[in-house]
N, C-alpha and C positions, 0 to 999 in steps of 0.2 A: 751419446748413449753409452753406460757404461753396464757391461756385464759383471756378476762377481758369483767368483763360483765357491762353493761350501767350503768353510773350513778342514786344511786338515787335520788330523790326527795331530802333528805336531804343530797345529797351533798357527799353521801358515794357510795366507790369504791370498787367491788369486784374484785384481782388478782387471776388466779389458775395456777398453771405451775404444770403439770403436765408429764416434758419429762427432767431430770436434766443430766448435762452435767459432767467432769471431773473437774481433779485439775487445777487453773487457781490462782498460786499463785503472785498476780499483782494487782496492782490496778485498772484496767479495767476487772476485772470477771464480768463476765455477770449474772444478774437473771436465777438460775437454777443450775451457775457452784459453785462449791467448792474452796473458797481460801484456807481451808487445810482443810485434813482429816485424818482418821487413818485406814487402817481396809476394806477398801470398795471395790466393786467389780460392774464391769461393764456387768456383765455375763449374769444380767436379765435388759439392759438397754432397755428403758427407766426409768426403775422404778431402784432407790437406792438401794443397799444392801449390806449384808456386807459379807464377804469371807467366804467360809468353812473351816473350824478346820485346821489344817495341823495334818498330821502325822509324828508321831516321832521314827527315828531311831538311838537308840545311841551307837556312837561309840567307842568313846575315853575320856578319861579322861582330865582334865586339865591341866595337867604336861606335857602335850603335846601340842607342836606348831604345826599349818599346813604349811609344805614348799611347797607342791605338794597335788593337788586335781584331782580325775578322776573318770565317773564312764564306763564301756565298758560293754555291754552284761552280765547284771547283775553282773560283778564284780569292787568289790570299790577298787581301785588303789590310794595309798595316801603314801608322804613320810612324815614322822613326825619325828622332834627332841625333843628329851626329854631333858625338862629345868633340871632336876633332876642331870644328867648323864652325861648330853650336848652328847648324841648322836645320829645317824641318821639313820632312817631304814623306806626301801623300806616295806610297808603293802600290801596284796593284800588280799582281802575276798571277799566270792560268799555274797548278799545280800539275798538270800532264802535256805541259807544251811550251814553247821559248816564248810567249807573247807577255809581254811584260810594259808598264805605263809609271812613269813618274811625274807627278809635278810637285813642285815649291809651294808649302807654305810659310806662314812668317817667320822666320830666322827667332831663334831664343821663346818661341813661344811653345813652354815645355806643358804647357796643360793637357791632362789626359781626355784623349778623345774618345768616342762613342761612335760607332756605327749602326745602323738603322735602314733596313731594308722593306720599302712598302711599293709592290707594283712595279712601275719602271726606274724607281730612285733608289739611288746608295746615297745615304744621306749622311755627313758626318756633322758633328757635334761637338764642341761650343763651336767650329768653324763655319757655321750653316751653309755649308758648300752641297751640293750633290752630282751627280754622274748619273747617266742615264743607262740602265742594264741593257734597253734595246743597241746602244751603240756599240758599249762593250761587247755582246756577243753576234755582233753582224758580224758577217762572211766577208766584209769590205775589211773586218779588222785581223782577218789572217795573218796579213803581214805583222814581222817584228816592230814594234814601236811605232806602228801606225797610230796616226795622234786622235783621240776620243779627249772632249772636255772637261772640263772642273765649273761647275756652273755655281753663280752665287743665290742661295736662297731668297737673300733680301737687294733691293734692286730702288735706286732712287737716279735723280737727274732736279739739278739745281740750276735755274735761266728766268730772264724776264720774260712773262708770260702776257698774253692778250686771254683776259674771262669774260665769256660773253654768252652769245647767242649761237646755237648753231643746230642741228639736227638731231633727232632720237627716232630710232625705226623709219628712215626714210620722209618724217615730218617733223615741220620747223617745231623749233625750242625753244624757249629761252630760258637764261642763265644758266648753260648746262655745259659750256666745251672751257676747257683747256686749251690756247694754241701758244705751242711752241715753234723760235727759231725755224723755217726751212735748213737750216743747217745744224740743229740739232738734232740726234741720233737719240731717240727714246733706249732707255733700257726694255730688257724681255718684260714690260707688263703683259699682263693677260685681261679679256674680259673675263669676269666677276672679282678679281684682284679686289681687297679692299685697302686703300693707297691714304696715307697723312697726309694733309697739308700745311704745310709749315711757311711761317715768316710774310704771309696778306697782312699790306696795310689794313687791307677792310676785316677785322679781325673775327666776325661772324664764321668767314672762310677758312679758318684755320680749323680743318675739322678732318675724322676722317670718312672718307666717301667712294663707294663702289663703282667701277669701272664698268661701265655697263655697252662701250662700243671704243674702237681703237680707229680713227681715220687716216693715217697717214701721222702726220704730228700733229696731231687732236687727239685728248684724250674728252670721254662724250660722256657725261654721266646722268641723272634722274635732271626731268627740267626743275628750274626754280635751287637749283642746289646750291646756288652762291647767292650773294648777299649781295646786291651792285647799287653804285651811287646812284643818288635821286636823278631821275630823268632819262640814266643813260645806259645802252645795250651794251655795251663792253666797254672794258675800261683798260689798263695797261697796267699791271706789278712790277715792281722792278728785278726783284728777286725771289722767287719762292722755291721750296722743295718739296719733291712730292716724291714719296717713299713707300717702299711695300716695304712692312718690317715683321720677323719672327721672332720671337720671342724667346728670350732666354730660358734656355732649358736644360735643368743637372740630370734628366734621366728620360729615355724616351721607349716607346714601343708602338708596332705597329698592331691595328686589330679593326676588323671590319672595313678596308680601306679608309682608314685613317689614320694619321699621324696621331698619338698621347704623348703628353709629354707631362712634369711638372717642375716646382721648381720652388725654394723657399714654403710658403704656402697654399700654392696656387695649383690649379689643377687646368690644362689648358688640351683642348680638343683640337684637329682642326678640319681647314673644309672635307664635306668627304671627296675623296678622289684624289684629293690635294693639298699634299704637306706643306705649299707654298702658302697659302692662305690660311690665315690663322684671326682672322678682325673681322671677315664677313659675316654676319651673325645670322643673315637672311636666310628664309626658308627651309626646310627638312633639312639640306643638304649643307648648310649653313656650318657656322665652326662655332665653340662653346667653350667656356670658363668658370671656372665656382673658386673662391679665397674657400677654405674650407676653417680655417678659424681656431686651432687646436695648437699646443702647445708643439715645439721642436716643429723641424724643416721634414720635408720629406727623403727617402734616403734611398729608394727605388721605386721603378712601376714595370708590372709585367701582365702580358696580355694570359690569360688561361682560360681556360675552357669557353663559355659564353661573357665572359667580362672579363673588363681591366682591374688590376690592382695597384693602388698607390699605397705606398707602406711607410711609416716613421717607424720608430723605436717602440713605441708605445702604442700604435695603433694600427688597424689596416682598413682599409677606406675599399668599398667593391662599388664599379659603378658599371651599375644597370642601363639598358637602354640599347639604342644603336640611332639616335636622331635626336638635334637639341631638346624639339617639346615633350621628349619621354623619358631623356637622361636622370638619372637618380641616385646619388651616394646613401651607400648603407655604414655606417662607421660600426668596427668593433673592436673593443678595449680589450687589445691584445698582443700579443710580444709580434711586433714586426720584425724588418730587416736594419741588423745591427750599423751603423753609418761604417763606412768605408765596406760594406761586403754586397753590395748593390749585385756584381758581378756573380754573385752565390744563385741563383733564383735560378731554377730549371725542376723540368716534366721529365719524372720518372714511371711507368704505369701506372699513369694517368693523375699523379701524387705531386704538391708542387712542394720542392724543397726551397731552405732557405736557411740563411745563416742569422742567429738573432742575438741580443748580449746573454743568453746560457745557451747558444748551444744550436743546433743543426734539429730543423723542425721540419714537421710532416704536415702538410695542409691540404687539404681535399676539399674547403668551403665552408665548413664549420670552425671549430676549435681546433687552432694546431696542436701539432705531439711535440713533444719534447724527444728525439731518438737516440741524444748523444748523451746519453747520461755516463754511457759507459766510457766515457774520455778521461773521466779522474781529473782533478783537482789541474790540470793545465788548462792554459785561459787563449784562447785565439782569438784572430783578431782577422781585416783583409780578407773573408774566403772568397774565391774562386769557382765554381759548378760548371757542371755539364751533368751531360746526360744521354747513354747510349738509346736510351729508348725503353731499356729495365732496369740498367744501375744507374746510381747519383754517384758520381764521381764529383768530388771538394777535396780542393785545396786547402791548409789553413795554417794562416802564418802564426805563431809565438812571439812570446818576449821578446825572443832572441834576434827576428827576424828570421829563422830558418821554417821555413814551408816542408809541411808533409802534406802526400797526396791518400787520401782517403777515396774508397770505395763503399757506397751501402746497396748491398744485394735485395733488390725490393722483394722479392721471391722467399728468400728464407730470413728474412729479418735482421740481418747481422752487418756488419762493418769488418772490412778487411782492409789492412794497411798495406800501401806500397812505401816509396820511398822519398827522399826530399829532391824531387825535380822540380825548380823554382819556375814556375809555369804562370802565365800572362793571362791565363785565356784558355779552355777547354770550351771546343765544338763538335758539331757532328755533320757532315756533309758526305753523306752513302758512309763513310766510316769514321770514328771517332777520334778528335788530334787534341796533343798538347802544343800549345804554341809557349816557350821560354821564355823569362824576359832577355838571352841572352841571345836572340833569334833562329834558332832553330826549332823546327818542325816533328814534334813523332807522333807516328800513328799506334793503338793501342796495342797491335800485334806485328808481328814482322811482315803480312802483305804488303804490298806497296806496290801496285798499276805499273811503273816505271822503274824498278827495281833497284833504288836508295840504297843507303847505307844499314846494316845490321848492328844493332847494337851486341859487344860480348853478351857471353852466357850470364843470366840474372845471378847476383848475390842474394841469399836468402836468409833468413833464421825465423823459427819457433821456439817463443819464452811462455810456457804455459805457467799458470798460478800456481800457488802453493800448493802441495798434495796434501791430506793428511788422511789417515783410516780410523783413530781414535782419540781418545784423550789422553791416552796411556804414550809412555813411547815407545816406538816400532822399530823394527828391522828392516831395513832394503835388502832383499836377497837376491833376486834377480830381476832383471828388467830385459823385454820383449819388443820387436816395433816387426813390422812387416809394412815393407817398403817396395818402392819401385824408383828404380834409377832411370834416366835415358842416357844414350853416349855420352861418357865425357861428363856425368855428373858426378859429384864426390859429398859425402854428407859426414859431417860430425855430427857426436850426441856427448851432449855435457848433461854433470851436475850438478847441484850446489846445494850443503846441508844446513837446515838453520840458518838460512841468510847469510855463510860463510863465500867462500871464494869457488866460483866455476873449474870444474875439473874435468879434462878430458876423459869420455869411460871406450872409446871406441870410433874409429873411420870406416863409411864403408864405400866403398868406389864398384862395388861389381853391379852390370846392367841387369836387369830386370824385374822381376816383382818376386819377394820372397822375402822369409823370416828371418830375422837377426837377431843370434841372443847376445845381451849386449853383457859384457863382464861386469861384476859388480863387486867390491871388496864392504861384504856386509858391515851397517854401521847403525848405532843406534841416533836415534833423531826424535825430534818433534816434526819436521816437516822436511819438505825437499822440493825442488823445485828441477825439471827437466827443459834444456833446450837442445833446439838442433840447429844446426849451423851448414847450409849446402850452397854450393858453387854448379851452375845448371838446373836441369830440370827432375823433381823429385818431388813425390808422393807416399804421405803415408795415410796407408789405411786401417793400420789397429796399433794400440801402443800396450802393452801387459805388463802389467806391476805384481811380482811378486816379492810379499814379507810376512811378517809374523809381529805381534805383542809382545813388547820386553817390559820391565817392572816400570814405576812410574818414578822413580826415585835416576 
């Protein structure tokens, strides 16, 4: 908001804006908005300020890459490869306590992982491994490095088999059992598992089919399920495999107790209750799939409000439903999530953001916005999201590879810039974290439950856009700010005329809130442009420009 009060007598104009806007890096920035900044925060808007401290939580060392970031109910979930070693291990540690879990994955296997939390599963991803959160947080696991498992998703057992006859609900069957070795150790199937059959001479049997009772080493399924030689109740395989398999999957979420996933094409559900079954297709509770048929792969899915979203470039797919015979894709022909920014996608008041090839959009179920228009002619790439619960907080990488961290204030519409902290992964669990790729932890402000490390006092600056008052050119005569310093803050204010070279006009280091006039050595211009430059914490809430009309010549 700017004030302007009557001209005087000789010809001079007083401006005061007193209400400054966000980052509007463009050449149309308006009086009040910032064409860049560093550092600032819109928390006390109207009035300018700059961020509070972050707090520092460190984790890991350098020698270590982040493949996988997560944080769940106080515990940090991260898979790291050591550049050292080259090898790869699942971390899991409480953030307010020493209880802490490693295990080994494959050596050199540097694909980036996915975590995925549904019910009692930490589920990771391409590893189809998972953990069960009831045992992580037993009271048995107090102790330091008391051992909790690494369970594997998919589950097979390869032996010469007898198929025959044998029991279903306590009455005889036939051609319905599986018996394995007495000395064969089944893997964890489950009944309703739906399980492949692989490698029956009697090739009918190579099929896949639902586990419908577990005896011991019998697996017992619908009668009549095999195919067996003319005459005879069972027969003997030499080798077959029987496998419960999941499905590869580039992007997952959970929603309604169930696991989504998709992948290439493919849009894959599964059972409810249970991310392990993904083929049983029986009844309500059954698991579900659709090829949906459309040009390019998919490049994220994320659960929002009453449905799922699967997103390409070019499209975004919402599916309806909560049970196979009701499931329903709605497609519509519009800007998705851009490939590599999957990780962008988060719930601001109530608002699902996402990063798409122009730009950082606003979707609520209809037609996304477009919000970043005011980025200016830089092209990003990789974002990053979170989300405190009112801001969107993105990441978003450059040409260059240099990541800056962006804020949008859902509350007053704007974007505020912090600064390049090359971040893996933004969560929220009771309070908001960046996790680094260089492993360290901060949280958005200096609290910290266990009292971490402090980061120094913030570097700041405000680069507001070109001023101008006419067509004519003007004089700068004097210039006004009213500020507020906290301890130990220090603030310059520069300026630069006609796109010349920045020029100290003023320091001011004294604590508290008050006017500063700032010296000015009058000069004639077309335009001029004002920044500040402070070290701590500092606010301004009115900036006053006075000058006057010089000839136009």
């Amino acid at each position: 908001m700017i004030f302007s009060k009557p001209t005087y007598g000789s010809g001079k104009r007083e401006l005061t804006q007193i209400a400054f806007g966000g980052y509007n890096h463009t050449r149309s920035a308006s009086e009040g908005e910032l064409y860049d900044m560093k550092n600032l925060t819109s928390a006390d808007y109207p009035v300018l300020s700059v961020r509070p401290p972050r707090g520092l939580y460190k984790t890991e060392g350098s020698a270590d890459r982040i493949l996988g970031y997560s944080i769940y109910d106080d515990y940090i979930c991260k898979v790291v490869y050591n550049l050292l070693f080259g090898s790869v291990r699942l971390t899991i540690n409480n953030i307010n306590t020493d209880e802490y879990y490693n295990f080994d994955l494959e050596d050199e296997d540097t694909r980036e992982r996915t975590f995925t939390f549904l019910n009692d599963y930490m589920i990771l991803f391409p590893d189809k491994k998972y953990i069960k959160l009831s045992e992580l947080n037993s009271e048995l696991n107090s102790e330091l490095n008391h051992e909790i498992f690494l369970y594997d998703m998919e589950a097979s057992i390869s032996s010469v088999v007898t198929i025959g006859e044998g029991t279903y609900g306590g009455v005889s069957a036939e051609a319905n059992t599986i018996t394995f070795p007495e000395n064969k150790k089944l893997p964890d199937f489950a009944v309703g598992d739906a399980v492949t059959i692989s490698g029956c001479v009697v090739t009918e049997n190579n099929k896949t089919a639902i586990i419908e009772e577990i005896d011991g080493n019998k697996l017992i399924f619908l009668e009549d399920c095999f195919k067996m030689p003319e005459g005879e109740t069972e027969y003997t395989e030499q080798k077959i495999t029987v496998a419960r398999l999941v499905p590869d999957l580039d992007y997952l979420c959970g929603h309604s107790n169930r696991l989504y996933g998709c992948k290439g094409d493919t849009i894959y559900v599964s059972k409810l209750g249970n991310p392990l079954v993904w083929y049983n297709y029986e009844g309500s509770a059954g698991a579900w799939t659709s090829d949906v048929g459309s040009p390019g792969d998919f490049t994220a899915c994320f659960s929002y409000g009453s449905y799922v979203y699967f997103f390409k470039e070019e499209t975004v797919y919402k599916l309806y439903g909560y049970r196979p015979d009701n499931f329903q894709l709605s497609t519509s022909a519009t800007l998705g999530v851009k490939a590599g920014s999957a990780k962008s996608l988060a719930v601001a008041s109530e608002i699902l953001f996402y990063h798409s090839r122009t730009g950082i959009m606003a979707y609520t179920g209809g037609s996304p916005s477009l919000i970043s228009s005011n980025f200016g002619e830089i092209k990003y790439k990789n974002a990053i999201g979170g989300s405190d619960g009112t801001d969107y907080y993105v990441s978003l990488e450059d040409d260059k590879g240099i990541r800056t961290l962006f804020k949008y204030d859902t509350l007053h519409g704007i974007w505020m810039k912090e600064d390049d902290i090359s971040v893996c992964g933004i969560f929220f669990d009771k309070r908001l974290y960046f996790a680094t790729t260089n492993g360290d932890l901060y949280t958005a402000d200096k609290s910290f439950d266990n009292g971490q490390y402090i980061l120094p006092e913030v570097r700041s600056f405000a680069e507001f856009g070109d001023f101008y008052t006419s067509l004519d050119k003007k004089v700068m005569s004097r210039l006004y700010a009213r500020l507020e310093l906290e301890a130990e803050a220090t603030v310059e204010i520069l300026i630069k005329f006609d796109s010349g070279e920045w020029e100290t006009l003023t320091s001011v280091t004294a604590e508290g809130k008050r006017a500063v006039t700032i010296p000015i050595v009058p000069r004639r211009c077309d335009h001029y442009r004002i920044k500040i430059e402070g070290v701590g914490t500092w606010r301004l809430y009115a900036l006053s420009r006075e000058g006057y009309t010089a000839s136009k010549k």
